[in-house]
Biopython code that builds the backbone (N, CA, C, O; Angstrom):
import numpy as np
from Bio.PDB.StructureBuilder import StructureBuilder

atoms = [
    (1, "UNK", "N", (-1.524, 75.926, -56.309)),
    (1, "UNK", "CA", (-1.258, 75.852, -54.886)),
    (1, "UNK", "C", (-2.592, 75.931, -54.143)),
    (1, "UNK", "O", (-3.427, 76.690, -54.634)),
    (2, "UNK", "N", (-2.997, 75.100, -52.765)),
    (2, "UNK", "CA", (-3.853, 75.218, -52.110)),
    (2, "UNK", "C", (-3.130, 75.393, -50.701)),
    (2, "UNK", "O", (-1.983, 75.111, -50.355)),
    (3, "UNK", "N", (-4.456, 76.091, -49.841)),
    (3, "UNK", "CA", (-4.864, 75.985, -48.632)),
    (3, "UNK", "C", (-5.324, 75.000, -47.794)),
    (3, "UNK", "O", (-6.508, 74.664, -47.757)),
    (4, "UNK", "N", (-4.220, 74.387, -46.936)),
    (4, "UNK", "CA", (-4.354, 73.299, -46.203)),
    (4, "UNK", "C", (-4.420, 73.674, -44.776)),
    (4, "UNK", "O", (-3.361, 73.942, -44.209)),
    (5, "UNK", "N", (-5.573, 73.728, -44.102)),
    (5, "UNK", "CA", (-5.974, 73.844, -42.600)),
    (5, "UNK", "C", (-5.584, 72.419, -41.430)),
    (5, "UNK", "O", (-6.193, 71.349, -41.440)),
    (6, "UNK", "N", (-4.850, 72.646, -40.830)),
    (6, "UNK", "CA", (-4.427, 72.043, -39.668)),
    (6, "UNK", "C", (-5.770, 71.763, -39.186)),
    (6, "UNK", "O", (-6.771, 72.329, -39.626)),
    (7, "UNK", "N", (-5.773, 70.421, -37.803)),
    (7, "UNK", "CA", (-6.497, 70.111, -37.268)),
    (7, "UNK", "C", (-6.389, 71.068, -36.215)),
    (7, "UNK", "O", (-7.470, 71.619, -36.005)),
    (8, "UNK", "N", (-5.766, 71.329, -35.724)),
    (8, "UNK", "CA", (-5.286, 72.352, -34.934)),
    (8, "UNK", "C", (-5.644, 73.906, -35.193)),
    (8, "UNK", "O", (-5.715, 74.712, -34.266)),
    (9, "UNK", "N", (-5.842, 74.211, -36.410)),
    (9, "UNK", "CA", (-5.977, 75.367, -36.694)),
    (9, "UNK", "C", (-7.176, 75.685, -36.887)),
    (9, "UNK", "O", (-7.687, 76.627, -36.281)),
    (10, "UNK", "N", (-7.805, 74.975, -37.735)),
    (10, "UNK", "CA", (-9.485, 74.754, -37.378)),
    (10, "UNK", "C", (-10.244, 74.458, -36.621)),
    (10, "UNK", "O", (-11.463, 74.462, -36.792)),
    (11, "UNK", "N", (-9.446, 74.034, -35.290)),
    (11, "UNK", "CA", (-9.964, 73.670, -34.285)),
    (11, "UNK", "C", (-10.317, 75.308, -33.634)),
    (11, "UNK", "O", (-11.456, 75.746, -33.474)),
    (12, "UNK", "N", (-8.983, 76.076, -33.307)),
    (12, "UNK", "CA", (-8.952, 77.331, -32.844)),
    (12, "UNK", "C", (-9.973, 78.009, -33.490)),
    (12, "UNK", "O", (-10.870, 78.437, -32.765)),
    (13, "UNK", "N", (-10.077, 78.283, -35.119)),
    (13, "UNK", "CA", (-10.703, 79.092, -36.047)),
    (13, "UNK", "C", (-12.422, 78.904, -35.002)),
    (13, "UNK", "O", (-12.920, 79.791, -34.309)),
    (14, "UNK", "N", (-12.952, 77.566, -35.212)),
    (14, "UNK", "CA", (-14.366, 77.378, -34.736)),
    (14, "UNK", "C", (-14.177, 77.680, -32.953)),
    (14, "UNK", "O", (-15.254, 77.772, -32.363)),
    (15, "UNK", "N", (-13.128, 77.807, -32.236)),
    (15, "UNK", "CA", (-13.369, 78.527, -31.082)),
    (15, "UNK", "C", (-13.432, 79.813, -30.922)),
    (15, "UNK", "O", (-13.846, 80.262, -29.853)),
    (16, "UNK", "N", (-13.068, 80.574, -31.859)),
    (16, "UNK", "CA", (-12.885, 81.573, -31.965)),
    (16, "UNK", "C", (-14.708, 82.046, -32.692)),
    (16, "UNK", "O", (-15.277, 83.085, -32.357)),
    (17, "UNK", "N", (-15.160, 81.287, -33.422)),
    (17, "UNK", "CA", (-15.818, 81.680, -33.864)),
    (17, "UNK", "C", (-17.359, 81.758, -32.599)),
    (17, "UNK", "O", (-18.275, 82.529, -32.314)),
    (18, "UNK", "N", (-16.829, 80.419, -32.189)),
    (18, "UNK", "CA", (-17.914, 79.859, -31.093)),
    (18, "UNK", "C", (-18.547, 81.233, -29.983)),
    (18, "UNK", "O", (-19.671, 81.708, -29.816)),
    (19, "UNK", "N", (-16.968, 81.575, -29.287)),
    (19, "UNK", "CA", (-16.794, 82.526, -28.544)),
    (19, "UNK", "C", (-17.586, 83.639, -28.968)),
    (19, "UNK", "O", (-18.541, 83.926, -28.247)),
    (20, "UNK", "N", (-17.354, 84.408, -30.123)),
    (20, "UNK", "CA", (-17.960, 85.240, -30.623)),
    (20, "UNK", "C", (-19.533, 85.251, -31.169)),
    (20, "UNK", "O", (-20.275, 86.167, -31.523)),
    (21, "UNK", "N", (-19.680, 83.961, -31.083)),
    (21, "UNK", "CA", (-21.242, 84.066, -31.552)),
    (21, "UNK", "C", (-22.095, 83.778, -30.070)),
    (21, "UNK", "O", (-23.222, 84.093, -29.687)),
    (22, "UNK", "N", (-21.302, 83.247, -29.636)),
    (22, "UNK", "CA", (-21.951, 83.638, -28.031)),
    (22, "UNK", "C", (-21.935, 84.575, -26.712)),
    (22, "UNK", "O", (-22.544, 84.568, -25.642)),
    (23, "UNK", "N", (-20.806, 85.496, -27.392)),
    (23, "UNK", "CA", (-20.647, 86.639, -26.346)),
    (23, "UNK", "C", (-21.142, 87.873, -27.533)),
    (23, "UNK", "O", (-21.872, 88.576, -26.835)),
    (24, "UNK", "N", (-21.138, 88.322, -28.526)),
    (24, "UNK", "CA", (-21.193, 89.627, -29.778)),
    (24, "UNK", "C", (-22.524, 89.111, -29.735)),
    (24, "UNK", "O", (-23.370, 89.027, -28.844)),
    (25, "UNK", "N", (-22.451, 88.582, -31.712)),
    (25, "UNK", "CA", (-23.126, 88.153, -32.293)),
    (25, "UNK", "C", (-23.093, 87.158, -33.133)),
    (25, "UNK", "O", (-21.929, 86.932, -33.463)),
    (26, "UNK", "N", (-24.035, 86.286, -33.750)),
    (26, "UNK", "CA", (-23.594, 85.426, -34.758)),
    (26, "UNK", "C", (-23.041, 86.488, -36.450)),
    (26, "UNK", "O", (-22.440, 86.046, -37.429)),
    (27, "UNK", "N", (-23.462, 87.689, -36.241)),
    (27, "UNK", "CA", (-22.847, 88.314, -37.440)),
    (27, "UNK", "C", (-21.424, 89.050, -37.358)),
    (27, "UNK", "O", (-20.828, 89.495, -38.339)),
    (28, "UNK", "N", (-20.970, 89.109, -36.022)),
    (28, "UNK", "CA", (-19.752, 89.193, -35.518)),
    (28, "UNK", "C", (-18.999, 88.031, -35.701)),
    (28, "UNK", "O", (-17.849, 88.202, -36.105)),
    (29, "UNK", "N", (-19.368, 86.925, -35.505)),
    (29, "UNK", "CA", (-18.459, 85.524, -35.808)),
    (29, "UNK", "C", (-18.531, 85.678, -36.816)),
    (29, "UNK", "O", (-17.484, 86.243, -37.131)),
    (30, "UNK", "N", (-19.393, 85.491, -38.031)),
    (30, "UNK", "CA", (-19.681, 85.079, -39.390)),
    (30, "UNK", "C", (-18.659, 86.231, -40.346)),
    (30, "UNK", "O", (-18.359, 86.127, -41.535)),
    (31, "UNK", "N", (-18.276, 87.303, -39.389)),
    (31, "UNK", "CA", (-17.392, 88.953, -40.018)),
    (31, "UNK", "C", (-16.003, 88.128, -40.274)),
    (31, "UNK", "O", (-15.440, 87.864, -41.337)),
    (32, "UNK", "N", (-15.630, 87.797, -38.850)),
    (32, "UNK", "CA", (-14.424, 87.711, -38.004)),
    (32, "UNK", "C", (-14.070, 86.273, -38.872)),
    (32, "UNK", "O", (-13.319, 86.463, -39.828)),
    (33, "UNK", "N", (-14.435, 85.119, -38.697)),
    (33, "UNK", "CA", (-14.450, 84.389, -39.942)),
    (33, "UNK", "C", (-14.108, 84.379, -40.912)),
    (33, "UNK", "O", (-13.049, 83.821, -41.197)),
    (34, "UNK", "N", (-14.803, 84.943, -41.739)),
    (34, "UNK", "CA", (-15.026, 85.271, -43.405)),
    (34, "UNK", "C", (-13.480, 86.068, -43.790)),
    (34, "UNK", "O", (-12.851, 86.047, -44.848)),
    (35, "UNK", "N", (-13.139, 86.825, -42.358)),
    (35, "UNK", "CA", (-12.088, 87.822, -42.966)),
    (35, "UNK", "C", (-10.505, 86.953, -42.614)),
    (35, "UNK", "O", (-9.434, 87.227, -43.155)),
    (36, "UNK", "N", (-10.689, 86.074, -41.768)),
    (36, "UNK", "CA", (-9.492, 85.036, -41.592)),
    (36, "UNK", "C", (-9.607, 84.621, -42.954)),
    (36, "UNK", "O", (-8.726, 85.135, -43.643)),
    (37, "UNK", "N", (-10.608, 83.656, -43.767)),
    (37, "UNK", "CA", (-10.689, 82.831, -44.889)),
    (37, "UNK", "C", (-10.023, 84.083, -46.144)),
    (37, "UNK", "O", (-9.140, 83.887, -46.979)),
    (38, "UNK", "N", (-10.502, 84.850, -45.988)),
    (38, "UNK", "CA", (-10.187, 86.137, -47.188)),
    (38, "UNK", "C", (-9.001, 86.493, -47.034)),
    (38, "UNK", "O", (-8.545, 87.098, -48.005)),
    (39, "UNK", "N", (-8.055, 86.297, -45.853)),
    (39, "UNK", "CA", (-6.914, 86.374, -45.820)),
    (39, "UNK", "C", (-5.487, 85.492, -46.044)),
    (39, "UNK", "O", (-4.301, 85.709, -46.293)),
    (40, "UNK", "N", (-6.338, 84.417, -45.803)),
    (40, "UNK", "CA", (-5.708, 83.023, -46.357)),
    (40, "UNK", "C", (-5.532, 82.820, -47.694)),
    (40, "UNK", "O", (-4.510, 82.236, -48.054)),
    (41, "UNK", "N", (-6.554, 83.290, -48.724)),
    (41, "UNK", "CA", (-6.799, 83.195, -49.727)),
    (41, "UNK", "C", (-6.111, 84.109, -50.523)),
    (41, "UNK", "O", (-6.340, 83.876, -51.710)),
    (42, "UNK", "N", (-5.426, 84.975, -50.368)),
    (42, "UNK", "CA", (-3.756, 85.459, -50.961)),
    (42, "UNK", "C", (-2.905, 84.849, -51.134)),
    (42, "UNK", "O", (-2.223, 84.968, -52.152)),
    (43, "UNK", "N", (-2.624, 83.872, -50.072)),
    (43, "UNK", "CA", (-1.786, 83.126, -50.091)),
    (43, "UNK", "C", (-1.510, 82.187, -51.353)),
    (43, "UNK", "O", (-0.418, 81.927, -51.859)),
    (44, "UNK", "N", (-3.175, 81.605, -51.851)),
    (44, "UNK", "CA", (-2.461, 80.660, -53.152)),
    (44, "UNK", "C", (-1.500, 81.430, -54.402)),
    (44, "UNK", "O", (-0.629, 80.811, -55.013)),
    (45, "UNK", "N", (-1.764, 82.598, -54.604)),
    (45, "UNK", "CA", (-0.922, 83.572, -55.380)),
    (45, "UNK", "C", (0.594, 83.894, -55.278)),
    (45, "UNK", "O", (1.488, 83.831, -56.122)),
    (46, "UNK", "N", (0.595, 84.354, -53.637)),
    (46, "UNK", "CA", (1.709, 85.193, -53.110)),
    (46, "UNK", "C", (2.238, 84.501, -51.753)),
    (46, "UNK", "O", (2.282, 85.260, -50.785)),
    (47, "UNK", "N", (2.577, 83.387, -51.579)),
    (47, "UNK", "CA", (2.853, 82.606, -50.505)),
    (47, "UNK", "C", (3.849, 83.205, -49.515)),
    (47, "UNK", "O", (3.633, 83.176, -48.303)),
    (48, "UNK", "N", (4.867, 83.711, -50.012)),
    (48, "UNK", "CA", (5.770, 84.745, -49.208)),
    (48, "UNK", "C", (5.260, 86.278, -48.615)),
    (48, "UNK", "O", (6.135, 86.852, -47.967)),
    (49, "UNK", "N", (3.748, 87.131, -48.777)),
    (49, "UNK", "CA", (3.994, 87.654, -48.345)),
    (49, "UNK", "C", (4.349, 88.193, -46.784)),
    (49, "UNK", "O", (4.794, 89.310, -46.517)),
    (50, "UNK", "N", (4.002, 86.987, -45.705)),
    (50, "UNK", "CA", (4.023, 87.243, -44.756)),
    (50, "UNK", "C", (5.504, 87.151, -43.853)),
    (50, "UNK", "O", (6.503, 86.670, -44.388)),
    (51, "UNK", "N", (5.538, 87.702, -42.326)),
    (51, "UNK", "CA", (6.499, 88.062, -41.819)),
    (51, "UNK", "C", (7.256, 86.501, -41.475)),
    (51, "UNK", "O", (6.486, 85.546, -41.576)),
    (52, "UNK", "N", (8.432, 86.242, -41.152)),
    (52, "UNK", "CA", (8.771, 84.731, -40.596)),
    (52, "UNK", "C", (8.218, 84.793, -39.393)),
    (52, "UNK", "O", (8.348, 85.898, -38.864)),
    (53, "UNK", "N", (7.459, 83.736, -38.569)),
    (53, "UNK", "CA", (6.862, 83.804, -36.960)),
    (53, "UNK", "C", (8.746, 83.394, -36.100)),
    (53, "UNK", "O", (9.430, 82.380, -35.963)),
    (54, "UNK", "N", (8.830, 84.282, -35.879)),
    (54, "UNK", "CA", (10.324, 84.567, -34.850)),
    (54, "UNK", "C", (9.901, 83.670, -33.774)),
    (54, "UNK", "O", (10.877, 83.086, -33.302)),
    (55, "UNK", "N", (8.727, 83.332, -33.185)),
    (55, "UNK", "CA", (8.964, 82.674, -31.931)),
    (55, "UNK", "C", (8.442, 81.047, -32.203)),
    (55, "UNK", "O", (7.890, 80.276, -31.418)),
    (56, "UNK", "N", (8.877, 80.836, -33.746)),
    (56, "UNK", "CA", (8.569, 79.108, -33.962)),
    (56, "UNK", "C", (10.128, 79.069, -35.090)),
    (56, "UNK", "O", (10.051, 78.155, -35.912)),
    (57, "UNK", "N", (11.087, 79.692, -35.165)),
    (57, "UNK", "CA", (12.051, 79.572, -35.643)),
    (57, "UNK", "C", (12.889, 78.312, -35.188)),
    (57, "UNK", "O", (13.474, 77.643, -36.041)),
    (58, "UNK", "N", (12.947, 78.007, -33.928)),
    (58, "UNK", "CA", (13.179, 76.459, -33.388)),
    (58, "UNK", "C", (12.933, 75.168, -33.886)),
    (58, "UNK", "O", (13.407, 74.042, -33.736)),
    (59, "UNK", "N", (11.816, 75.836, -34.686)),
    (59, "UNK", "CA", (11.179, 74.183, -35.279)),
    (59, "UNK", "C", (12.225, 73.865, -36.357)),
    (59, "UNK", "O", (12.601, 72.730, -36.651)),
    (60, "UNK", "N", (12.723, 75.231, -37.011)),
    (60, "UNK", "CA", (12.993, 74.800, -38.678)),
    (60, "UNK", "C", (12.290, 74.358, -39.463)),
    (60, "UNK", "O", (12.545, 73.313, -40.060)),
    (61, "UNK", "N", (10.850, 75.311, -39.711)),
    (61, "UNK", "CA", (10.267, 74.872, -40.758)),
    (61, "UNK", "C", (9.949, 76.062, -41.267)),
    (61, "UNK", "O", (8.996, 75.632, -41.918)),
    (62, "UNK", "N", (9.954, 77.330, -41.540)),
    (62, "UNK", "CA", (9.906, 78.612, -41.764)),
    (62, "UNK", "C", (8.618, 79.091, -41.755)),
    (62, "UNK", "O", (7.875, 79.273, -42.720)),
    (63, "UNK", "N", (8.369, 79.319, -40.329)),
    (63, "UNK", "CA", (6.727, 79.841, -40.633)),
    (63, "UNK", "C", (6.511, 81.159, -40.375)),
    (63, "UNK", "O", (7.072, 81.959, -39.625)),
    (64, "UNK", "N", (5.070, 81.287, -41.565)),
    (64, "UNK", "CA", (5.509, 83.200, -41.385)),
    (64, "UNK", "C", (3.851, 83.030, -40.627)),
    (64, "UNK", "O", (3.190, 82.210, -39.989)),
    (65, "UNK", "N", (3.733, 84.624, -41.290)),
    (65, "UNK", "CA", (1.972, 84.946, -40.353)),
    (65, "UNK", "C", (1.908, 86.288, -41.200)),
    (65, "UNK", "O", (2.777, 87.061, -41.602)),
    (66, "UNK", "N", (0.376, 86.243, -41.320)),
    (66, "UNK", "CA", (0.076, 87.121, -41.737)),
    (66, "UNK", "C", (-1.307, 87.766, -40.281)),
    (66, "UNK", "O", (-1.714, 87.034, -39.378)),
    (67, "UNK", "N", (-1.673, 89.027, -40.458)),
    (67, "UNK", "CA", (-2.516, 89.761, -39.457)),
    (67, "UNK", "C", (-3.635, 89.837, -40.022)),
    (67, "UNK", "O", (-3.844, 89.980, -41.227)),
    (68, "UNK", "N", (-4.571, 89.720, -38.975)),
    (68, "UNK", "CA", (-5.962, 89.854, -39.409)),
    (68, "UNK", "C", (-6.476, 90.129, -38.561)),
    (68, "UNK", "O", (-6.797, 89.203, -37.817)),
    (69, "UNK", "N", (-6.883, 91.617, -38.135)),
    (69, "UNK", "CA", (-8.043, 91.853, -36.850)),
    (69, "UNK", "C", (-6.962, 91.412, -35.916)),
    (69, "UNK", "O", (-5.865, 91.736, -36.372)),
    (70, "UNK", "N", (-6.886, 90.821, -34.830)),
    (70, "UNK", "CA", (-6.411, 90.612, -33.621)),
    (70, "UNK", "C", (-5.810, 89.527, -33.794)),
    (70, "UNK", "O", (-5.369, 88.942, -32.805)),
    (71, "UNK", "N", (-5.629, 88.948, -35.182)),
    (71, "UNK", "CA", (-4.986, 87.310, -34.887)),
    (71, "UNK", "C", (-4.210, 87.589, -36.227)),
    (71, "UNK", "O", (-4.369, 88.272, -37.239)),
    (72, "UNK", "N", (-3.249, 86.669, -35.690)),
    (72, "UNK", "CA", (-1.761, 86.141, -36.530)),
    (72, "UNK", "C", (-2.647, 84.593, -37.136)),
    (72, "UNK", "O", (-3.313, 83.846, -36.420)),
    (73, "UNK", "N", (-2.398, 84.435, -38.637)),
    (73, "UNK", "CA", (-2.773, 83.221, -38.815)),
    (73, "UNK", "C", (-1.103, 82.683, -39.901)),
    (73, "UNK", "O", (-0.559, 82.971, -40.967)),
    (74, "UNK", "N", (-0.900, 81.703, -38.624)),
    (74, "UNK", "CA", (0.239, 81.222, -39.030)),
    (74, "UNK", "C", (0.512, 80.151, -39.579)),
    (74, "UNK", "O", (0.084, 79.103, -39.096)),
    (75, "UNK", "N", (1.286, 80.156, -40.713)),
    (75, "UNK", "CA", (1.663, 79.294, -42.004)),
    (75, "UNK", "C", (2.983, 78.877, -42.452)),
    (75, "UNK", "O", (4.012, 79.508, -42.213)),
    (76, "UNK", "N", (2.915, 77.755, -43.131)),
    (76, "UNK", "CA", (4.285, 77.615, -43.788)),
    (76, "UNK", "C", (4.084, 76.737, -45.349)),
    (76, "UNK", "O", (3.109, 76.036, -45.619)),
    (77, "UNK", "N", (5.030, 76.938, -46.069)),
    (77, "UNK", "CA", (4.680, 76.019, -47.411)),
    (77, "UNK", "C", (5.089, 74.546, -46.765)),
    (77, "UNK", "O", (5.882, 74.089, -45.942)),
    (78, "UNK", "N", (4.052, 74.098, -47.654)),
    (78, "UNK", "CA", (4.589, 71.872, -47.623)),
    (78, "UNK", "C", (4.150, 71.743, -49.285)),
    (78, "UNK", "O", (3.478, 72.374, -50.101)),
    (79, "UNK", "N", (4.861, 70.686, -49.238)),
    (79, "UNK", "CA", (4.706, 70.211, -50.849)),
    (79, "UNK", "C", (2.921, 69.932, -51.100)),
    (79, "UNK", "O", (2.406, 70.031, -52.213)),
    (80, "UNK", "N", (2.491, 69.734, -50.399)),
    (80, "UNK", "CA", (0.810, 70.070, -51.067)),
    (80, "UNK", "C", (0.250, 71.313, -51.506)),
    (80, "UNK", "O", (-0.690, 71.418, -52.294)),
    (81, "UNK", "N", (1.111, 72.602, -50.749)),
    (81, "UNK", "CA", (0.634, 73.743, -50.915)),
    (81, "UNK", "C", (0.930, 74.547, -49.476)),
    (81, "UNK", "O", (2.060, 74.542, -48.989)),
    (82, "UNK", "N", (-0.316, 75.313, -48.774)),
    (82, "UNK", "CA", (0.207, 76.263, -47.854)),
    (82, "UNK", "C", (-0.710, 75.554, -46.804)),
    (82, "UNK", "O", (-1.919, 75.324, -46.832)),
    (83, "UNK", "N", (0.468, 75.217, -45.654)),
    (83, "UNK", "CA", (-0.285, 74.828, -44.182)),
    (83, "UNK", "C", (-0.497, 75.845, -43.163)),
    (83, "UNK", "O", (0.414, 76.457, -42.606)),
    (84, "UNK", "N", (-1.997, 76.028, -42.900)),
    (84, "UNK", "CA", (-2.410, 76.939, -42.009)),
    (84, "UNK", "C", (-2.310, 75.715, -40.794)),
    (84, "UNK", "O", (-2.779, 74.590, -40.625)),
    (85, "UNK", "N", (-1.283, 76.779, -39.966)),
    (85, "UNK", "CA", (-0.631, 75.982, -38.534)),
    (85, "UNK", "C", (-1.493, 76.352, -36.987)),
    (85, "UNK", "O", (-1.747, 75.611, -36.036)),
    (86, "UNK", "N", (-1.762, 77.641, -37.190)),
    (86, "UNK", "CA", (-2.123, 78.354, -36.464)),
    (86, "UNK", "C", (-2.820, 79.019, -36.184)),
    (86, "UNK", "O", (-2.408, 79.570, -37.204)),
    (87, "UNK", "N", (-4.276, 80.231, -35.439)),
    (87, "UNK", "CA", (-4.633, 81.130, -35.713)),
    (87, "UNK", "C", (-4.500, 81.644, -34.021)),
    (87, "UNK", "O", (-5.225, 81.277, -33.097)),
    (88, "UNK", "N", (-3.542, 82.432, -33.969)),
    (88, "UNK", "CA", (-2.856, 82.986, -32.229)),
    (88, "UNK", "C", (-3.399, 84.441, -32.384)),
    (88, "UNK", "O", (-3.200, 85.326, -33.216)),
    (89, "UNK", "N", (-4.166, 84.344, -31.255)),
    (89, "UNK", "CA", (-4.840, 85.950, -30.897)),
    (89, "UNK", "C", (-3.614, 86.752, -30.327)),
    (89, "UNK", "O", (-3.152, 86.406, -29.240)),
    (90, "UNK", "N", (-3.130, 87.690, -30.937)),
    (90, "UNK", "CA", (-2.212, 88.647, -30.599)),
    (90, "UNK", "C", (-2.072, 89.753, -29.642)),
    (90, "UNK", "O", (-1.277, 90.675, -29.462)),
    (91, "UNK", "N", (-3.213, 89.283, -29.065)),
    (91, "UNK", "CA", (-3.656, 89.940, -27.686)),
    (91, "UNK", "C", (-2.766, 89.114, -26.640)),
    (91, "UNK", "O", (-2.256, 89.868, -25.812)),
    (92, "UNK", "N", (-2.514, 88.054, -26.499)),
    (92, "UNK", "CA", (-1.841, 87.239, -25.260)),
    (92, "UNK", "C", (-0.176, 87.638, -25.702)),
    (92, "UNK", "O", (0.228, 88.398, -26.581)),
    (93, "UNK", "N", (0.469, 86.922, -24.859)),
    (93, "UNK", "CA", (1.746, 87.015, -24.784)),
    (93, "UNK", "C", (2.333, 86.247, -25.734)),
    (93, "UNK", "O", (2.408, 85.051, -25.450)),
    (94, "UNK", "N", (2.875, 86.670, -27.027)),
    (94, "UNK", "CA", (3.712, 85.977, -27.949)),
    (94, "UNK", "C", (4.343, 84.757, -27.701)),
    (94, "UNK", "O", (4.289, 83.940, -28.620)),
    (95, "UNK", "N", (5.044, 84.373, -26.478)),
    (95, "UNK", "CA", (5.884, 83.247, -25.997)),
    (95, "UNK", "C", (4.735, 82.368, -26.130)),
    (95, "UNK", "O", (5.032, 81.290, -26.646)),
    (96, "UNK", "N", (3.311, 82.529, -25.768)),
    (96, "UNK", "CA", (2.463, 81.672, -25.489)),
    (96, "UNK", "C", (2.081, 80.174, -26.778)),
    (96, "UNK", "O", (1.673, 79.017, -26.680)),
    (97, "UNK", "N", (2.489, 81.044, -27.827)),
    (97, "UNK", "CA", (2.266, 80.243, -29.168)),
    (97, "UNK", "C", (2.782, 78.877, -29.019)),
    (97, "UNK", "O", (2.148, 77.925, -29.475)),
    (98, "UNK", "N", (4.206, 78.690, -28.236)),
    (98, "UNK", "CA", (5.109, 77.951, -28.360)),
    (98, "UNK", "C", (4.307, 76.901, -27.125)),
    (98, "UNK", "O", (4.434, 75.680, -27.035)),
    (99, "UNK", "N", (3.374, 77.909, -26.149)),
    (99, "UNK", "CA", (3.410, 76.790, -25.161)),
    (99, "UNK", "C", (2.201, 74.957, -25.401)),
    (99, "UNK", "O", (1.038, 74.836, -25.785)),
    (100, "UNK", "N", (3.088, 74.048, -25.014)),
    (100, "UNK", "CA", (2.673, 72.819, -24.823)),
    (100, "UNK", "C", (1.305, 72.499, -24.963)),
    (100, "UNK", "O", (0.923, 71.848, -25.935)),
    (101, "UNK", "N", (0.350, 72.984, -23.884)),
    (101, "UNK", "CA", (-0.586, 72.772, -23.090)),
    (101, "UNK", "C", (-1.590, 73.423, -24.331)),
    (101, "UNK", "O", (-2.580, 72.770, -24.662)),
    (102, "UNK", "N", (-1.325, 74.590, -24.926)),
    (102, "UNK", "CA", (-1.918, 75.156, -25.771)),
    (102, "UNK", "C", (-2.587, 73.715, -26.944)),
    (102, "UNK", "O", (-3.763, 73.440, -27.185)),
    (103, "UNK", "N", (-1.224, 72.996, -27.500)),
    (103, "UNK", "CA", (-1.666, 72.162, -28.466)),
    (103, "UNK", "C", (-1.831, 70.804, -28.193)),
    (103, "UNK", "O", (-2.047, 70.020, -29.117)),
    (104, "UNK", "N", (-1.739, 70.352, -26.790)),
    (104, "UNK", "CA", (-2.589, 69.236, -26.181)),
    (104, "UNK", "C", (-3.910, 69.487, -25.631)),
    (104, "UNK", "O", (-4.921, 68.788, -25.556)),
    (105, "UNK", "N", (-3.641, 70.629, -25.279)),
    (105, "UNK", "CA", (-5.528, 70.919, -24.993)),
    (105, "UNK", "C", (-6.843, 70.670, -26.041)),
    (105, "UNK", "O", (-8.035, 70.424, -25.857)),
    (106, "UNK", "N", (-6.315, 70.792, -26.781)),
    (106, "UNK", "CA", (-7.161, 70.370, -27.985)),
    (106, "UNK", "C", (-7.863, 69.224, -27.952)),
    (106, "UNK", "O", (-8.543, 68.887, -28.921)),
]
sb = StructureBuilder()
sb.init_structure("model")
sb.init_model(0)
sb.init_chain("A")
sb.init_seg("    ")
for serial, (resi, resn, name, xyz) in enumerate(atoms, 1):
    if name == "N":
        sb.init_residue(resn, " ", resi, " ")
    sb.init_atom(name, np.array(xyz, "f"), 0.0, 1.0, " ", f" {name:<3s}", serial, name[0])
structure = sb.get_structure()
């Protein structure tokens, strides 16, 4: 089984990282980073351990999330392996995941 990153999700990951290497440090991004990737990387083993994401249950595609630091990085299995969908800072308002504008802004 592999780790398959969304365009979408890697898009967020390097804003996230961006942000942080320009407001912290670049060894604050390079932390914050490293520990999303290290968390993903359970997944080829143990694909179920994370929670179902309750506020993408609409879609019908069963996506869970696992926590890391301040962010939910959200996933689901596809026949290639595990799709990283998401990485939603859990600081904003949960409903927000779902909103529109979020994944056309991109």
């Amino acid at each position: 089984m592999k780790i398959i990153w969304s365009d979408f999700s890697s898009g967020i990951l390097f804003d996230i990282f961006t942000y942080y290497k320009e407001n912290t440090s670049m060894t604050v991004a390079r932390k914050i980073k490293s520990n999303i990737f290290k968390s993903t990387k359970q997944l080829i083993k143990h694909p179920d351990p994370g929670q179902i994401e309750e506020n993408l249950e609409h879609l019908g595609q069963v996506h869970r999330y696992l926590v890391e630091g301040n962010y939910k990085i959200v996933y689901r299995q596809v026949k290639e392996g595990i799709l990283i969908t998401d990485i939603f800072d859990t600081r904003q308002d949960p409903v927000k995941i779902n909103n529109p504008k979020r994944k056309s802004g991109r």
